[in-house]
C-alpha positions as a Markdown table, in Angstrom:
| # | Residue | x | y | z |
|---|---|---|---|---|
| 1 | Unk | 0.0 | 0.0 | 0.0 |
| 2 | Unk | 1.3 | 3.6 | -0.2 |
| 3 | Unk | -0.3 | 6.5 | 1.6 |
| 4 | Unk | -1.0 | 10.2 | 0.4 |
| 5 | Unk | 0.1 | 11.8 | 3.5 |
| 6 | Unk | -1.0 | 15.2 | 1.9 |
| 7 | Unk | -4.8 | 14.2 | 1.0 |
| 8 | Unk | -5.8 | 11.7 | 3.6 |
| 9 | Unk | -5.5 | 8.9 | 1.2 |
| 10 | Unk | -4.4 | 5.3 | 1.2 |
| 11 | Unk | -4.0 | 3.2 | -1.6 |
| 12 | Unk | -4.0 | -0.5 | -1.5 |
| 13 | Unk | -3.6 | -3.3 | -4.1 |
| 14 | Unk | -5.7 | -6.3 | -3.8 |
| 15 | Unk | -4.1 | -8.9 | -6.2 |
| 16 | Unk | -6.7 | -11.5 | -6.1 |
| 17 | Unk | -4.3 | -14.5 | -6.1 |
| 18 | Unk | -5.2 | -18.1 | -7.5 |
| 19 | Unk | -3.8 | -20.7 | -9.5 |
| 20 | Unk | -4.3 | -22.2 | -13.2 |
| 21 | Unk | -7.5 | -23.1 | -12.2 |
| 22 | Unk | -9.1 | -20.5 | -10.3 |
| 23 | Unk | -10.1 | -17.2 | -11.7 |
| 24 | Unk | -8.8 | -14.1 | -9.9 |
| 25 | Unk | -10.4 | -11.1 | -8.7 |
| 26 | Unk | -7.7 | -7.8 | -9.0 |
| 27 | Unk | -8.7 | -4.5 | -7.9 |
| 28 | Unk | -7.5 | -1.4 | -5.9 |
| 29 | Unk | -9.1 | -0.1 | -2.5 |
| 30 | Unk | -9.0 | 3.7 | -1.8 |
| 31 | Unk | -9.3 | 4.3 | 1.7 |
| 32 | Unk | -10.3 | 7.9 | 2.8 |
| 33 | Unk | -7.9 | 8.6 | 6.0 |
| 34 | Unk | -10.4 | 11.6 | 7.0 |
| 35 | Unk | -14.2 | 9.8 | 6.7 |
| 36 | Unk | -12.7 | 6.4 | 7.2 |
| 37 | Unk | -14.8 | 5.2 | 4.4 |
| 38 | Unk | -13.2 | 2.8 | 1.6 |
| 39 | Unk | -14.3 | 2.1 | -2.1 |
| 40 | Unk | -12.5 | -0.8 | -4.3 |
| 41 | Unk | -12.4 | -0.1 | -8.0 |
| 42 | Unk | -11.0 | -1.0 | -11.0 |
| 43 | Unk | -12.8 | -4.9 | -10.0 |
| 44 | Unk | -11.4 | -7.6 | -12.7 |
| 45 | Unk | -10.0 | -4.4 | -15.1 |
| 46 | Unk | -7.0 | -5.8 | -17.3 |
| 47 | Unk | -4.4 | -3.6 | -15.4 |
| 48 | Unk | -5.3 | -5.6 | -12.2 |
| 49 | Unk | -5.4 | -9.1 | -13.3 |
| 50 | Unk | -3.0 | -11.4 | -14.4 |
| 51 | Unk | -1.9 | -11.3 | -17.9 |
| 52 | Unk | -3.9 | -14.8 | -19.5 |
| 53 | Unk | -1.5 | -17.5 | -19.5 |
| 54 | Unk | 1.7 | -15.8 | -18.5 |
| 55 | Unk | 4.5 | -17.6 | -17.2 |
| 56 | Unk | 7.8 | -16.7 | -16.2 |
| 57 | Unk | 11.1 | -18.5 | -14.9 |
| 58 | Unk | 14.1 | -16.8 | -12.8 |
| 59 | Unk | 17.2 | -18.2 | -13.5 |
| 60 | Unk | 16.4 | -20.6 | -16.0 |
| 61 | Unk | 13.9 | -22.1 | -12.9 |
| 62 | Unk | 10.1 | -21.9 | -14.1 |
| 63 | Unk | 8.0 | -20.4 | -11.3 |
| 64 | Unk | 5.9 | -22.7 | -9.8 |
| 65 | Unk | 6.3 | -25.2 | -12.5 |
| 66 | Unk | 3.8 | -27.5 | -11.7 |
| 67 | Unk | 0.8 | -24.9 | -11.3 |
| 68 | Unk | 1.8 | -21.4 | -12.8 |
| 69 | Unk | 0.5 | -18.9 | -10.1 |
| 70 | Unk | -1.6 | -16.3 | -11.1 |
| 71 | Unk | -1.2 | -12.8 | -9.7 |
| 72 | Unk | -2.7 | -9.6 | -10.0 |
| 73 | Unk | -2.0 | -5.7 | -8.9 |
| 74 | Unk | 0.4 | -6.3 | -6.7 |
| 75 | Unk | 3.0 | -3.3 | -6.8 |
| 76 | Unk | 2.0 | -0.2 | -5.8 |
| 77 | Unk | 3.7 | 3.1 | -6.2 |
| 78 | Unk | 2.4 | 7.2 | -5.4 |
| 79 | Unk | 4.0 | 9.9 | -7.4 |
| 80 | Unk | 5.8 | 12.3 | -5.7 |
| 81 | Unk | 3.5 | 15.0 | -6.2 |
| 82 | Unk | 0.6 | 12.2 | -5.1 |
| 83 | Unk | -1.0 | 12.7 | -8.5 |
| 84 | Unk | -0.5 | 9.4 | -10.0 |
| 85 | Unk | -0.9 | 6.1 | -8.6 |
| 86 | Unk | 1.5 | 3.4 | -10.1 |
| 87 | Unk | 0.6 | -0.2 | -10.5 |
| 88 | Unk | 1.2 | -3.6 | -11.8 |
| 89 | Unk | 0.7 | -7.1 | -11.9 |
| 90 | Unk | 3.4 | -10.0 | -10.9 |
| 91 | Unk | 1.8 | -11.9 | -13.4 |
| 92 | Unk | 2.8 | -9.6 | -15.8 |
| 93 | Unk | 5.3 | -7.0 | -17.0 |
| 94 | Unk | 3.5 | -4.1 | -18.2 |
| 95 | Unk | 3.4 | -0.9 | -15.6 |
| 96 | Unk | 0.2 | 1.1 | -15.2 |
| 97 | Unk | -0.9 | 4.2 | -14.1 |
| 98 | Unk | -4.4 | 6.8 | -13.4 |
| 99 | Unk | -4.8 | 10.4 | -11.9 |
| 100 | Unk | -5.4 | 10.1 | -8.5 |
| 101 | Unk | -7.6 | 12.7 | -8.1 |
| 102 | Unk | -10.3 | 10.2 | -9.9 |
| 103 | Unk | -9.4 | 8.1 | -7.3 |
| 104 | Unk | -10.4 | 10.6 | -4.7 |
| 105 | Unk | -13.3 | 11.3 | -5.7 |
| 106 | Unk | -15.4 | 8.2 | -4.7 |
| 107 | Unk | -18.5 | 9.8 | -6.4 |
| 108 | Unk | -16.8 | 9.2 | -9.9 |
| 109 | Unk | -18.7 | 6.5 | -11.6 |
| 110 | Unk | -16.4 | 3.2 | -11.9 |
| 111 | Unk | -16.2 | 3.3 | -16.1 |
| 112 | Unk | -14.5 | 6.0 | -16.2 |
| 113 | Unk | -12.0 | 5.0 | -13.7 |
| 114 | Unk | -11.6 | 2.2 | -15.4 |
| 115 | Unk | -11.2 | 4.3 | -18.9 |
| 116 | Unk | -8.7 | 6.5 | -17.3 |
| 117 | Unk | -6.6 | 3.9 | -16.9 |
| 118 | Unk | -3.1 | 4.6 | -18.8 |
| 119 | Unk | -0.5 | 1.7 | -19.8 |
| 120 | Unk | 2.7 | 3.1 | -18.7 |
| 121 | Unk | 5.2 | 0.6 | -21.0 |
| 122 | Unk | 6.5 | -2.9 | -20.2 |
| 123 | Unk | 9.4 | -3.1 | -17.3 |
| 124 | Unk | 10.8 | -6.1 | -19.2 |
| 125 | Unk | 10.7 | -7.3 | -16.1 |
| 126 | Unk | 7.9 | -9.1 | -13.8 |
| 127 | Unk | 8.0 | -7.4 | -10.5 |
| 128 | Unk | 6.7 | -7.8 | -6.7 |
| 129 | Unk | 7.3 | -4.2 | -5.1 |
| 130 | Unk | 7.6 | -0.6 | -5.9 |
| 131 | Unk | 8.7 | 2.7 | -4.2 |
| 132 | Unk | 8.9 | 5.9 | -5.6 |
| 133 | Unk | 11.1 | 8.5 | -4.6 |
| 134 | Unk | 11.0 | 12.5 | -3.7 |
| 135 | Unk | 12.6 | 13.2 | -7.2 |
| 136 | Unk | 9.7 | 11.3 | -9.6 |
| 137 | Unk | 11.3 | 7.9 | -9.9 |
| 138 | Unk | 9.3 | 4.7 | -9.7 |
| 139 | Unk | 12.1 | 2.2 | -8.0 |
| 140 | Unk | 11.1 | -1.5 | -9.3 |
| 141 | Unk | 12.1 | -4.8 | -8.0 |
| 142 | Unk | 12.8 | -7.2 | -10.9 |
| 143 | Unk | 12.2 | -10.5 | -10.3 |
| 144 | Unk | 13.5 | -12.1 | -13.8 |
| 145 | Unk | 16.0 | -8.8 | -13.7 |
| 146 | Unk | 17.4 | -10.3 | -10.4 |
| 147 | Unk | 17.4 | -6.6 | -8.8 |
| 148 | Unk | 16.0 | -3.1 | -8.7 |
| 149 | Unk | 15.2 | -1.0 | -12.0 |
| 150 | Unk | 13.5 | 2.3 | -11.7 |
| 151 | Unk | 10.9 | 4.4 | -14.3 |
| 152 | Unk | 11.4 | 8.0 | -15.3 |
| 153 | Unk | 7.8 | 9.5 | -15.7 |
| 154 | Unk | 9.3 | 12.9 | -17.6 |
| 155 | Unk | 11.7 | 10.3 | -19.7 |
| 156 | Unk | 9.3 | 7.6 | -20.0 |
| 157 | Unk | 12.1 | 5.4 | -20.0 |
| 158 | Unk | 12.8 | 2.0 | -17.9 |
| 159 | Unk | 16.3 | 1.8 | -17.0 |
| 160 | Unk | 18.1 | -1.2 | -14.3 |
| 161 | Unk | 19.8 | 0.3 | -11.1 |
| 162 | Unk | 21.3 | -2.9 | -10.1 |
| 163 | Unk | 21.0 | -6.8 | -10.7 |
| 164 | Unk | 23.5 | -10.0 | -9.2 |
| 165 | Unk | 22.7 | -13.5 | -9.5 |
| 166 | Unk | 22.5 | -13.2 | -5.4 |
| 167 | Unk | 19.0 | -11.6 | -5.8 |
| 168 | Unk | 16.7 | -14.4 | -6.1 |
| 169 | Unk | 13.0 | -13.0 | -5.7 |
| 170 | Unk | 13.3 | -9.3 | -4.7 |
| 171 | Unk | 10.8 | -8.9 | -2.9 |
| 172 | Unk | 10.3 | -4.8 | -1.0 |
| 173 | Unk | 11.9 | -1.6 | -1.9 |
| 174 | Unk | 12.1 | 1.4 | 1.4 |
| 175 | Unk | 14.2 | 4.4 | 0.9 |
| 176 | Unk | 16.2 | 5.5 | 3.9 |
| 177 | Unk | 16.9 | 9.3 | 5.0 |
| 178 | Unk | 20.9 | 9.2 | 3.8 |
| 179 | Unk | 20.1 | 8.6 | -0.2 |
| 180 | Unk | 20.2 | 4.9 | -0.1 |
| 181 | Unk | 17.5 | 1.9 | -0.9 |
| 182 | Unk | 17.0 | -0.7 | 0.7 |
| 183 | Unk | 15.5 | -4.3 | -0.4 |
| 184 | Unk | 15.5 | -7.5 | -0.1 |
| 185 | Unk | 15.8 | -11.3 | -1.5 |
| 186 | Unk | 13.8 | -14.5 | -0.5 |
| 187 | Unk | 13.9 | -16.7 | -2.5 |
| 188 | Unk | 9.8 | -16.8 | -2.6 |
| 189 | Unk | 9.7 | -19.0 | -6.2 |
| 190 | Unk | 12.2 | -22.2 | -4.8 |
| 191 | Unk | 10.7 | -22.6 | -1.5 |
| 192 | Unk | 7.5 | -23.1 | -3.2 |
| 193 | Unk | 8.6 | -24.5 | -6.3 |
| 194 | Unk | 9.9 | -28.1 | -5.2 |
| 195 | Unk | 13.4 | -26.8 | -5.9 |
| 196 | Unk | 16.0 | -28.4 | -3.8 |
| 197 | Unk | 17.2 | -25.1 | -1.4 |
| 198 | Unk | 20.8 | -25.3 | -0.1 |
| 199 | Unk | 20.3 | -23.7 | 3.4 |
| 200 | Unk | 23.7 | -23.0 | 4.4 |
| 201 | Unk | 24.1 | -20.5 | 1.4 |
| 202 | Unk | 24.7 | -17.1 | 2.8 |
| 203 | Unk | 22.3 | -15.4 | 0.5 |
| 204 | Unk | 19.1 | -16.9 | 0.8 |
| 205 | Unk | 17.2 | -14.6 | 3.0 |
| 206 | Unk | 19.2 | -10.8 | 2.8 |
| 207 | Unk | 18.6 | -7.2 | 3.2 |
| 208 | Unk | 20.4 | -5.5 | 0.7 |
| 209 | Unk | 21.3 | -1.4 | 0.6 |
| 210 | Unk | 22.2 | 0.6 | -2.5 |
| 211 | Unk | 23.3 | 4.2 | -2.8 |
| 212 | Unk | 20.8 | 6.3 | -5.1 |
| 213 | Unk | 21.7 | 9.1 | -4.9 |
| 214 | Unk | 22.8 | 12.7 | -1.9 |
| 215 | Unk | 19.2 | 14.2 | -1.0 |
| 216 | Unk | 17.4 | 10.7 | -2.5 |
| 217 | Unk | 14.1 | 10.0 | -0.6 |
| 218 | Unk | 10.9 | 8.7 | -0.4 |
| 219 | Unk | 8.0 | 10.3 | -2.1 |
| 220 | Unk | 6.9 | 10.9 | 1.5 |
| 221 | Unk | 9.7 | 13.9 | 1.9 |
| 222 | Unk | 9.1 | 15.2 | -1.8 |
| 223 | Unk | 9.0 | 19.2 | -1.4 |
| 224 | Unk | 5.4 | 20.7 | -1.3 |
C-alpha cells in the first residue's frame, strides 16, 4: 500500500491471487484517512489481473512449475506530487498508471475510472514491489532482472539500477533518510517451487542497501 500523507488517502492493491485453475479477482481499495470510508475499483480491469497464460522463470527455474501462479496488482507506487498512482501485476510486466484525483473522488462513476486507466510501458521485467522517490522515480524490483530498476515518468524510460545472480526474488523496496535503498531477497519462487534449497548459502534470505543518490528520498519527503 502507499499513503498520500497530503490528502488523507491510502491506496492499496488487492491482487486477487489463485492458481491455473481458479479465476482471480484484481482491484485497488482507496481508503479515505479523514471519513474512514473505503471504495474498491477498477474490479477484474486488465491492469489488475493477471496477464492470460503468463508464465515466467528466474534463473532458468520456471515459477511454480507444476501450477503457474496467477497474480494480479500487486506493486503499488504514489508519485511524488501524489498525483498518479502506479501499479502492476506479478503476473505480468507491463506498468500502469491513473490520476489520483479520480481516485479521490469516490462519487466518480467506476467506467470512467476504469477508462482513465493509462499503460505506462513494459518493465521487461515481472516485479513484486515498488517505491517511488522525492525526485519522480518509480524504483522497481525485478524478479526475472534479479534486482532493482527504476521508471522516469518525464523520460518515459525504464532503466536497471542494479541486478547479481544473489538476488533471487526481490521482494520490497524502502528508501532511507541518507540517499540509499533498501531491499531484499527470498527466495519466494524455490521454497514453493519443489526446488532443492541449499540452506547454508549465505544469501538466501538478505537485506540489501544501494546508494541512489545525496538528497534521495521517499516520495513521503518530496517538497510541497
Amino acid at each position: 500500500m502507499v499513503v498520500d500523507n497530503k490528502n488523507g488517502f491510502v491506496y492499496i492493491t488487492d491482487s486477487g491471487c489463485g492458481w491455473s485453475d481458479y479465476p482471480i479477482d484484481g482491484g485497488i481499495i482507496v481508503y479515505n484517512m479523514r471519513t474512514r470510508t473505503l471504495r474498491r475499483v477498477l474490479d477484474r480491469h486488465f491492469s489488475t489481473q493477471d496477464f492470460p497464460d503468463f508464465q515466467f522463470d528466474i534463473g532458468n527455474k520456471p515459477v511454480f512449475r507444476n501450477k503457474p501462479i496467477r497474480i494480479g496488482a500487486d506493486g503499488i507506487a504514489l508519485s511524488a506530487d501524489r498525483s498518479t498512482l502506479y501499479y502492476c501485476p506479478v503476473s505480468g510486466r507491463n506498468l500502469y498508471a491513473i490520476n489520483t484525483s479520480l481516485l479521490r473522488n469516490f462519487n466518480m462513476p467506476p467506467e470512467e475510472i476504469k477508462q482513465a486507466v493509462r499503460a505506462v510501458g513494459s518493465k521487461r521485467t515481472t516485479t513484486d514491489g515498488m517505491h517511488a522517490d522525492n525526485k519522480g522515480n518509480v524504483f522497481y524490483t525485478m524478479l526475472e532482472g534479479k534486482g532493482v530498476g527504476f521508471h522516469r515518468p518525464f523520460e518515459n524510460t525504464f532503466r536497471d539500477f542494479i541486478s547479481d545472480d544473489r538476488m533471487l526474488w526481490v521482494d520490497g523496496v524502502a528508501f532511507d533518510q541518507q540517499g540509499s535503498i533498501y531491499f531484499n531477497n527470498n527466495r519466494l519462487h524455490e521454497m514453493f517451487g519443489d526446488y532443492e534449497i541449499d540452506w547454508t548459502y549465505p544469501y538466501n534470505l538478505i537485506i540489501w542497501k544501494a546508494f541512489v543518490g545525496h538528497g534521495v528520498k521517499s516520495y513521503l519527503y518530496a517538497d510541497s
